[in-house]
GUGUTOR-449466 format. One line per field, with one value per atom (N, C-alpha, C, O): chain; residue number from 0; atom name; x, z, y. Coordinates in steps of 0.1 Angstrom, whole numbers. Layout:
N
chaine	c(A/...)
num	c(NUM/...)
atome	c(CA/...)
xx	c(X/...)
zz	c(Z/...)
yy	c(Y/...)
***
This chain:
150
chaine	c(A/A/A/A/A/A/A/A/A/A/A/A/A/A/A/A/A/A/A/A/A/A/A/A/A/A/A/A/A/A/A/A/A/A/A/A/A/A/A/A/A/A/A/A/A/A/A/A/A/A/A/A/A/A/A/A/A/A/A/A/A/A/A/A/A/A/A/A/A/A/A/A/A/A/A/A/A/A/A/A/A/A/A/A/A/A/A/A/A/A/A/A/A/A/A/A/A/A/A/A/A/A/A/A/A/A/A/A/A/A/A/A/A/A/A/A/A/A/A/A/A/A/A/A/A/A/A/A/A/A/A/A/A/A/A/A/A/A/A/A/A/A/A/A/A/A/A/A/A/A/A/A/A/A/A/A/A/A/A/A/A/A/A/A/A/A/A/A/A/A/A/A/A/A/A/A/A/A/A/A/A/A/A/A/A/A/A/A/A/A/A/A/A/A/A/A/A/A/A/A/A/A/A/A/A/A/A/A/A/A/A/A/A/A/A/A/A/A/A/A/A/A/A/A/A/A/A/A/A/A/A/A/A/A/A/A/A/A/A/A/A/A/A/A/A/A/A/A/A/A/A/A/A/A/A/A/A/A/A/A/A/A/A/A/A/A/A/A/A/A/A/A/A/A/A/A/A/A/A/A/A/A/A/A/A/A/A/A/A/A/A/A/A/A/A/A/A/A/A/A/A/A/A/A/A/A/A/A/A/A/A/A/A/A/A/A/A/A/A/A/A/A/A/A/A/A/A/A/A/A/A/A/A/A/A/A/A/A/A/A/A/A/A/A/A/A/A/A/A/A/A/A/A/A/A/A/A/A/A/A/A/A/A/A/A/A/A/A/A/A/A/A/A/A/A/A/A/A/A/A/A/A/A/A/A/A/A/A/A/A/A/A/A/A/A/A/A/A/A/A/A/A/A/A/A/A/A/A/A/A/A/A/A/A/A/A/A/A/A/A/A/A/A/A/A/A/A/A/A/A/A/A/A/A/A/A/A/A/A/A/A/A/A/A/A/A/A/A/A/A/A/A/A/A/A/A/A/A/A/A/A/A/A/A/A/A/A/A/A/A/A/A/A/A/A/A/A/A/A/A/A/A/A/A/A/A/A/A/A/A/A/A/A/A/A/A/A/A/A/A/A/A/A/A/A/A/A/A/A/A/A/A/A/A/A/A/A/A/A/A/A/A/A/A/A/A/A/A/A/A/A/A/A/A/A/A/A/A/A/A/A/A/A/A/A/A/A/A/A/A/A/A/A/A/A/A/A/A/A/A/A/A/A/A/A/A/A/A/A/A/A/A/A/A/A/A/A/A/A/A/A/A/A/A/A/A/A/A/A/A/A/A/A/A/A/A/A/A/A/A)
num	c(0/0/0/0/1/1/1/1/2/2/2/2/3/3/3/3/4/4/4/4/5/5/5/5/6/6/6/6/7/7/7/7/8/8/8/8/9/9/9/9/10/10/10/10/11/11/11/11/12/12/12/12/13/13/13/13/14/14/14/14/15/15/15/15/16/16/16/16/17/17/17/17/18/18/18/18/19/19/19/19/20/20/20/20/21/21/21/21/22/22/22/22/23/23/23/23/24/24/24/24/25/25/25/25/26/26/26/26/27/27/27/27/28/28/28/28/29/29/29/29/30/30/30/30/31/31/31/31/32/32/32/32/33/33/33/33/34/34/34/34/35/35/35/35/36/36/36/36/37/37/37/37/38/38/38/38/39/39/39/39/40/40/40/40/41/41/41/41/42/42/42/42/43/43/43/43/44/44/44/44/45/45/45/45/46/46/46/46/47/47/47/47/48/48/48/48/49/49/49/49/50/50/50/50/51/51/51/51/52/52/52/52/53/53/53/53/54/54/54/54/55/55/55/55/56/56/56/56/57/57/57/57/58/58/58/58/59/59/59/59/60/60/60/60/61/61/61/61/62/62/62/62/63/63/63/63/64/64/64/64/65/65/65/65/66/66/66/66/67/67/67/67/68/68/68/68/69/69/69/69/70/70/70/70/71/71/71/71/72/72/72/72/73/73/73/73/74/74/74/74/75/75/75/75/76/76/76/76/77/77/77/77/78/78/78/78/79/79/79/79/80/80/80/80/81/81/81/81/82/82/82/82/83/83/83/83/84/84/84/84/85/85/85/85/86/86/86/86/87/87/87/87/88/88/88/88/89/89/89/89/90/90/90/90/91/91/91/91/92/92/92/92/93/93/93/93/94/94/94/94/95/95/95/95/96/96/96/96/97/97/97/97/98/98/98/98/99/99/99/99/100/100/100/100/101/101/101/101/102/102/102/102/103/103/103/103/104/104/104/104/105/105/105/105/106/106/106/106/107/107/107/107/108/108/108/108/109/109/109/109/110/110/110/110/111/111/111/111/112/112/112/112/113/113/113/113/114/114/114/114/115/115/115/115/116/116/116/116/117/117/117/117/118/118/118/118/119/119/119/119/120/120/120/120/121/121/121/121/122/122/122/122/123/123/123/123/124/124/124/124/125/125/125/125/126/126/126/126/127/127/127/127/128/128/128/128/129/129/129/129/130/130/130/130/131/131/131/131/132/132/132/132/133/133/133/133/134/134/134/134/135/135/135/135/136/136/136/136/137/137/137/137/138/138/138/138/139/139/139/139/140/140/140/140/141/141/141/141/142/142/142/142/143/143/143/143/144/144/144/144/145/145/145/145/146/146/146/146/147/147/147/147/148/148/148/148/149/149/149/149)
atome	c(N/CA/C/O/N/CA/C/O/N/CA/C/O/N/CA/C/O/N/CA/C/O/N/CA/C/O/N/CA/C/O/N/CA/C/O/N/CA/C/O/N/CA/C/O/N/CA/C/O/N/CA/C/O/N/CA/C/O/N/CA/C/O/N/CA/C/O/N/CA/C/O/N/CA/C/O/N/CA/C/O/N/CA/C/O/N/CA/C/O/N/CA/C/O/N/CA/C/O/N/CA/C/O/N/CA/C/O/N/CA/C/O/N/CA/C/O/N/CA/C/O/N/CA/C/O/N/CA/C/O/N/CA/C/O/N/CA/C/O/N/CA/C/O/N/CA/C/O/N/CA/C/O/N/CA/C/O/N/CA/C/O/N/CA/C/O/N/CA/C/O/N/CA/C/O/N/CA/C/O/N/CA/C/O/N/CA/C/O/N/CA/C/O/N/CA/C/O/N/CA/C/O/N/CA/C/O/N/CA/C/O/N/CA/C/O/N/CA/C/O/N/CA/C/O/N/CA/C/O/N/CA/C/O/N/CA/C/O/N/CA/C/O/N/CA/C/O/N/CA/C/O/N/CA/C/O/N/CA/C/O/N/CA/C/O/N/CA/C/O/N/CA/C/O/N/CA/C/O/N/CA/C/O/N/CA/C/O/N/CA/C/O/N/CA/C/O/N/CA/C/O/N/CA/C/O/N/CA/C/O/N/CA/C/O/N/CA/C/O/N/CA/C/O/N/CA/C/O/N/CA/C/O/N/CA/C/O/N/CA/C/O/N/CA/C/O/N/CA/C/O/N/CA/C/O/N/CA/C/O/N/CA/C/O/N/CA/C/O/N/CA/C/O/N/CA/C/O/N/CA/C/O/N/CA/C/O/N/CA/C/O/N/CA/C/O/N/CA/C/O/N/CA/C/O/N/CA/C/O/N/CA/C/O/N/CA/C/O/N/CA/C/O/N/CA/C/O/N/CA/C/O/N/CA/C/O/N/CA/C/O/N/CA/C/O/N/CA/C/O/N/CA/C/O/N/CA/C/O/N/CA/C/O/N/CA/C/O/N/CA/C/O/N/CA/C/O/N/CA/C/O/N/CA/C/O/N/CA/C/O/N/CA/C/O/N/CA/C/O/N/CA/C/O/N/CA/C/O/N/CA/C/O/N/CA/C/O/N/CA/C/O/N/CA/C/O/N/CA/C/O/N/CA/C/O/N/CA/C/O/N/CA/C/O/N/CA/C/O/N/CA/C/O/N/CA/C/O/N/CA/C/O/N/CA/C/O/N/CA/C/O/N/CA/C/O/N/CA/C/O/N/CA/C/O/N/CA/C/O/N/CA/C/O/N/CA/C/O/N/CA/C/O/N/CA/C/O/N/CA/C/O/N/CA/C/O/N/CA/C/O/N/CA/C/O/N/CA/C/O/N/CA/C/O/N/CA/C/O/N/CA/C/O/N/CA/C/O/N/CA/C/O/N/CA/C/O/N/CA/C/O/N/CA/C/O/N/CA/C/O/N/CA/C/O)
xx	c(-64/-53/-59/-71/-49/-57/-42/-31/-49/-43/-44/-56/-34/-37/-27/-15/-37/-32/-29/-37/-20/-19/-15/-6/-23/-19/-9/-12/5/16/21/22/25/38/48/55/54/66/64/60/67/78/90/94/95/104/107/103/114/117/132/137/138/150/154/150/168/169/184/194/183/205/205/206/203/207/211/219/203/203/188/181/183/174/170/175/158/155/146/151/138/129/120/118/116/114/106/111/90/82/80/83/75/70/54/50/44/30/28/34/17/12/5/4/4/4/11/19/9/20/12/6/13/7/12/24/9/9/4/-4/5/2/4/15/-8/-6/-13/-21/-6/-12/-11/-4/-20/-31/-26/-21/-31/-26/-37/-34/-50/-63/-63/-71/-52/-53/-47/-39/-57/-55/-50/-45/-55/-46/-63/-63/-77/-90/-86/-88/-80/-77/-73/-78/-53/-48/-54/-52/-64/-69/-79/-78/-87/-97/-89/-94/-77/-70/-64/-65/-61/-53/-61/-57/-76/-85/-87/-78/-94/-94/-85/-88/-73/-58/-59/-64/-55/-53/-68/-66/-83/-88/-96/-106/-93/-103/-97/-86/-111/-112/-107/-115/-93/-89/-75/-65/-76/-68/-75/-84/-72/-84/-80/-69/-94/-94/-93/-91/-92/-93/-99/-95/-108/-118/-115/-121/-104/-102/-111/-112/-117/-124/-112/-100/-121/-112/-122/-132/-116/-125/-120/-125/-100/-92/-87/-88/-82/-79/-58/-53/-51/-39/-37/-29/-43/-43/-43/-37/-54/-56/-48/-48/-41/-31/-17/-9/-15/-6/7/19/3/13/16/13/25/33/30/20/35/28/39/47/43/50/48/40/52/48/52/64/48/57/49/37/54/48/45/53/38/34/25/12/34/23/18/8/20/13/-2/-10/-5/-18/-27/-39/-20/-34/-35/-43/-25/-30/-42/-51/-47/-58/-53/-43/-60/-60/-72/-73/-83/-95/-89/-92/-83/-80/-64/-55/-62/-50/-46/-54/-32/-30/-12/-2/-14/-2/-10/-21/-6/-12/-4/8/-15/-12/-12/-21/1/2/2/8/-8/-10/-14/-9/-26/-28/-22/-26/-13/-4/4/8/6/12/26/30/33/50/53/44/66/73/70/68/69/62/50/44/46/33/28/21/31/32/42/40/54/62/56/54/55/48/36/35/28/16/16/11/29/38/44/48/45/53/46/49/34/24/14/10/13/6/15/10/25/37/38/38/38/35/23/22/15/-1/-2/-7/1/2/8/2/21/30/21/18/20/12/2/3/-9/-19/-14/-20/-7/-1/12/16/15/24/37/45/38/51/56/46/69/75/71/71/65/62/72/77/72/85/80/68/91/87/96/104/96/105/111/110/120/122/111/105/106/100/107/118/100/107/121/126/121/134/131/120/141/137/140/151/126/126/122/115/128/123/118/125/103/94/94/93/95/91/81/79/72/64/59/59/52/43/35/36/20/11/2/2/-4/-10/-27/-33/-32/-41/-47/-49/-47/-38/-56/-68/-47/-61/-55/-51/-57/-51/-70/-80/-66/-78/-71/-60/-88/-84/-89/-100/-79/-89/-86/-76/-100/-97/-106/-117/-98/-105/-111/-115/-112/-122/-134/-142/-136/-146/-151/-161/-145/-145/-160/-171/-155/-164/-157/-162)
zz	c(81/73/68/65/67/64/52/53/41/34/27/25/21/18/3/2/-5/-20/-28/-32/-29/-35/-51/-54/-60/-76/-79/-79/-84/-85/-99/-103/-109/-116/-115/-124/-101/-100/-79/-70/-78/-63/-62/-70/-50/-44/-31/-25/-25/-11/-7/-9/1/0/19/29/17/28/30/24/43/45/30/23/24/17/4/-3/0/-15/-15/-5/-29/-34/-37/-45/-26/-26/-35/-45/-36/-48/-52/-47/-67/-76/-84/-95/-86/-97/-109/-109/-117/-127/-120/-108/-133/-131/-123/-125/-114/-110/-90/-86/-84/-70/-59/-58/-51/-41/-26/-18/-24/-12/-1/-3/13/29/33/25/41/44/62/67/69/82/81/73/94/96/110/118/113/132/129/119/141/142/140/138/139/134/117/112/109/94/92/98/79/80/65/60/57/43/34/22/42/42/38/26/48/46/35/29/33/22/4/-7/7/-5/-11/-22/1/2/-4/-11/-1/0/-17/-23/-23/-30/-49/-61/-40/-55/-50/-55/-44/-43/-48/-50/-48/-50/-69/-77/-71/-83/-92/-104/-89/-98/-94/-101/-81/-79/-94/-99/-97/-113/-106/-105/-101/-103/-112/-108/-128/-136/-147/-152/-152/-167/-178/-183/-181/-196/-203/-199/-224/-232/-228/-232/-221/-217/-204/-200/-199/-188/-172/-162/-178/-164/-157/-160/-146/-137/-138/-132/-148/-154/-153/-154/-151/-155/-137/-126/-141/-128/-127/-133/-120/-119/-130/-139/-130/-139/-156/-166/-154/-171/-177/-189/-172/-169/-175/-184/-165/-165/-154/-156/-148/-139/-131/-133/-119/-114/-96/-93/-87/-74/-67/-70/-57/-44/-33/-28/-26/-9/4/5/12/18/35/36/42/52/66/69/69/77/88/87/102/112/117/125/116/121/118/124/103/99/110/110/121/128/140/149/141/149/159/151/171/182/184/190/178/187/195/200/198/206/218/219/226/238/237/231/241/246/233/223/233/216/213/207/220/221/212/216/199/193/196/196/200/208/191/182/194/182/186/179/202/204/193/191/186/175/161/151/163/151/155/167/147/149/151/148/155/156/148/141/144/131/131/120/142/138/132/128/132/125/115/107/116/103/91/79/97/83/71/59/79/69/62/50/69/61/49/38/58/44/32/22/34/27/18/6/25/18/5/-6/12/1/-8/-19/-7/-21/-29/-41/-24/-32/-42/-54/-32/-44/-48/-59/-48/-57/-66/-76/-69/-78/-88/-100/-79/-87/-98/-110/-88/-101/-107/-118/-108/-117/-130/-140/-122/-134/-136/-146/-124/-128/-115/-109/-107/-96/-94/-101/-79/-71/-59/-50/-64/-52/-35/-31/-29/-14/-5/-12/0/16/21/17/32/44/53/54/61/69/83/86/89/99/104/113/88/86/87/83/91/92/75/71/64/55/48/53/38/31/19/12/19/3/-3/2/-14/-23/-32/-36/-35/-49/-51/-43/-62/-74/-70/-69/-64/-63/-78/-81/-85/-98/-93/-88/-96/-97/-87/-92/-72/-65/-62/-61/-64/-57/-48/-52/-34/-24/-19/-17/-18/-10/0/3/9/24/21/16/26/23/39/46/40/56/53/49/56/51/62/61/73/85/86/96/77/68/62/62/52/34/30/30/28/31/12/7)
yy	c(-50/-43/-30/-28/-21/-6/-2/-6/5/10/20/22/31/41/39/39/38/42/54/63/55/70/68/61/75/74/80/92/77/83/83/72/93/94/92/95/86/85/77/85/67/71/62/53/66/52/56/66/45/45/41/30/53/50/49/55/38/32/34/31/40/45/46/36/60/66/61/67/46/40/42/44/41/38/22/15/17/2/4/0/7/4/23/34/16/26/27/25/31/30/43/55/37/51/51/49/55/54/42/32/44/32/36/48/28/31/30/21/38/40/32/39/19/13/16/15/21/22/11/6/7/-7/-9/-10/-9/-11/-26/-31/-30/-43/-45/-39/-54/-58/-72/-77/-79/-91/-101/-113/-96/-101/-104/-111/-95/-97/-114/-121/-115/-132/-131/-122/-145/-143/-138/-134/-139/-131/-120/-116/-112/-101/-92/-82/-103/-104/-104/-98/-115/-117/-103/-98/-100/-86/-75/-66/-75/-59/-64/-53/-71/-73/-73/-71/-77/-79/-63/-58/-55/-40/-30/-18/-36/-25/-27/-19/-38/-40/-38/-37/-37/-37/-24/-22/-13/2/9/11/11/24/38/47/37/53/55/61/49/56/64/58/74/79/72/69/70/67/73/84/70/82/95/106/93/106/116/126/109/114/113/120/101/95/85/82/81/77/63/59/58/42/30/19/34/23/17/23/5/-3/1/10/-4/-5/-16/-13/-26/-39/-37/-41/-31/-26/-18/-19/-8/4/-2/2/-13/-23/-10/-11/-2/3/-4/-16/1/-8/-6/1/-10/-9/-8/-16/1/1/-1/7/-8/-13/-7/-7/-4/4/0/2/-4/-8/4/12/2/16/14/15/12/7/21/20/30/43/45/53/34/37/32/34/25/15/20/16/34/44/47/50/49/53/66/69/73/90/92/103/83/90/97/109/93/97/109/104/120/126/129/127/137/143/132/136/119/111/101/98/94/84/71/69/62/50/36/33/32/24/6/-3/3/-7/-19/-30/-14/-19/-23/-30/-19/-28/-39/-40/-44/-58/-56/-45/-67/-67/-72/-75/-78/-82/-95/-100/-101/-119/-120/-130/-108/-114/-107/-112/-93/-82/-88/-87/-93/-95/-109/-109/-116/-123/-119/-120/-114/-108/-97/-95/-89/-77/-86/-82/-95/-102/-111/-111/-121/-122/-113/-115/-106/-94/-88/-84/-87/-82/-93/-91/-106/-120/-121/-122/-120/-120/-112/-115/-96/-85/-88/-86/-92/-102/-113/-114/-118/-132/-125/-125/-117/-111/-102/-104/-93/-82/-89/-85/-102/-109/-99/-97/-93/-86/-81/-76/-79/-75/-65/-55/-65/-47/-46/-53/-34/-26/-27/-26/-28/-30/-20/-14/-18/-11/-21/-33/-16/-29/-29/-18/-39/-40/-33/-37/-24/-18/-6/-1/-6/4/17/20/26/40/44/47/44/47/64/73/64/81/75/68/80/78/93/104/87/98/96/84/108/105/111/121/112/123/118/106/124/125/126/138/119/119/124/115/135/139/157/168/153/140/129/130/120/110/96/85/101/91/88/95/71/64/56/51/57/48/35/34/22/11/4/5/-2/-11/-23/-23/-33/-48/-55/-67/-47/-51/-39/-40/-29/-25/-23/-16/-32/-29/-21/-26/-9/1/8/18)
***
């Protein structure tokens, strides 16, 4: 699973033209998924999201977790991340998974992000031609890959 966190003042994601979901402060999740991600994976990506130190403290370090913050998290599913460009300037998206096996795992991980945050995180549809929006807070976007965890 590969993901791209982005610290936000604000996003949401909107679907045929409603607004499905909505955060203030907190993170903006991308979320690609392979068919090799297990609930390993899930559990990997999930203690990483909620406890990386990129919110500021009184001091304006970047000391605080999403957890301690107590912000809020949005999901947004995104098979483009599992992307191959070595070859040609056509990106080959063999590597992501299809909906039998990405949805549950998207679905899985908004669960446990739930469970540990003790409070509802915002999602997309799985597969929908979606429009995100958001504030970029800083800006400070990270890459996370749990067949790296680097």
């Amino acid at each position: 699973m590969r993901v791209v966190l982005q610290r936000v003042t604000q996003a949401s994601v909107t679907v045929e033209g409603r607004i499905k979901s909505a955060i203030g402060n907190g993170l903006l999740v991308l979320a690609g998924i392979e068919d090799a991600d297990t609930q390993e994976d899930i559990d990997w990506m999930v203690r990483k999201i909620c406890q990386l130190r990129i919110f500021n403290d009184s001091q304006g370090v970047m000391n605080l977790s999403v957890e301690e913050t107590g912000g809020d998290i949005l999901v947004i599913s995104q098979f483009t991340l599992m992307a191959l460009t070595k070859k040609g300037n056509r990106p080959s998206y063999i590597r992501a998974s299809g909906p039998e096996h990405a949805v549950p795992i998207y679905t899985k991980l908004i669960e446990c992000l739930e469970a540990r945050l003790g409070k509802p995180v915002g999602s997309g549809i799985f597969g929908a031609d979606m429009k995100v929006a958001l504030l970029n807070d800083g800006p400070v976007t990270i890459w996370l890959d749990s067949k790296a965890k680097e």
